[in-house]
N, C-alpha and C positions, 0 to 999 in steps of 0.2 A: 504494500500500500504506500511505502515512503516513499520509493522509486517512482511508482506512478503519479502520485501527488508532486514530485520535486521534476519531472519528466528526464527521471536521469535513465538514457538511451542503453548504456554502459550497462549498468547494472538489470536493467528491464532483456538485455539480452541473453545474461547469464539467469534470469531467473524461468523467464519466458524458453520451452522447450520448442526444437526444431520443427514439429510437425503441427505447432500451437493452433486451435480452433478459436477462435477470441469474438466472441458473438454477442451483440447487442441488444438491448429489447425492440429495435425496428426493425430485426432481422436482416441484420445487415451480418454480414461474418470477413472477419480478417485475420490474413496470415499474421504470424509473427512481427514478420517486417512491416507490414502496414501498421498493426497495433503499437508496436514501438514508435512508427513516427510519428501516429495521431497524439498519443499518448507526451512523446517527446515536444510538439508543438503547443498543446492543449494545457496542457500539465494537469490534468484530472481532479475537476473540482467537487469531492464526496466526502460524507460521512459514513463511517461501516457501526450499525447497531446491530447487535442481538448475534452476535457472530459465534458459531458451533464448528468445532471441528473434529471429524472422525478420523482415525489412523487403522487402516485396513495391512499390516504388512507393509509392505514398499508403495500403496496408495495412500491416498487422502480426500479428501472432499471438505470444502467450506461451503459453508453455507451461512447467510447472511443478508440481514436487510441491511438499505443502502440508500442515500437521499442523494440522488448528483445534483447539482446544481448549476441550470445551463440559463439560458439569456432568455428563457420564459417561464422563468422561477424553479422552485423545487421539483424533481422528479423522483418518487417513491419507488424503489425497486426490490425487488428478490434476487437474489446472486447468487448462482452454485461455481466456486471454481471446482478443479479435479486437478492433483499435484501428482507425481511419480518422482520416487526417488532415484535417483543417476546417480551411482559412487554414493559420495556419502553428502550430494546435495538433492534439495528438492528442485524442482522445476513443474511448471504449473503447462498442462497439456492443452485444457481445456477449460472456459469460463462463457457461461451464459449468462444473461440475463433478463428481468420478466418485469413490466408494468407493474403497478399495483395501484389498486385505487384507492387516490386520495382520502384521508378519513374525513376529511367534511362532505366528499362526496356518495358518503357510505348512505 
């Protein structure tokens, strides 16, 4: 999360894995490369609540509510990343993300 908030390229490269799935909630989806540069221009403006993490063996799963904050206010989300252990680092394979609805519009 410090890397993508700071939009540091470097470190977003060693974290993010080579075959990375990096999927948005307008269904949009990006390789690695692209995620790194959005990510490295943008510099990721979020909050992570409620965050759980499983450890399966050499997997993992996060999962996580998330508020980004783009240029038409808050947007509420759900976030599943999925890590895999490489050596004795993690690297994150795959990361969605899902609307949610605003709670005054409940």
């Amino acid at each position: 999360m410090a890397a993508a908030k700071a939009g540091d390229a470097v470190a977003l490269g060693k974290i993010f894995a080579d075959g990375l799935q990096y999927s948005h909630s307008n269904a949009n989806l990006e390789t690695k490369a692209q995620a790194i540069a959005a990510l490295a221009k943008s510099k990721g403006n979020f909050e992570v609540h409620d965050q759980t993490i499983h450890v399966y063996g050499k997997a993992a799963t996060i999962r996580a509510k998330v508020t980004a904050h783009g240029a038409n206010g808050p947007i509420p989300l759900a976030m599943l990343q999925v890590w895999v252990k490489n050596g004795k680092d993690w690297q994150m394979v795959e990361r969605h993300t899902t609307r949610l609805v605003p709670p005054a519009a409940k």
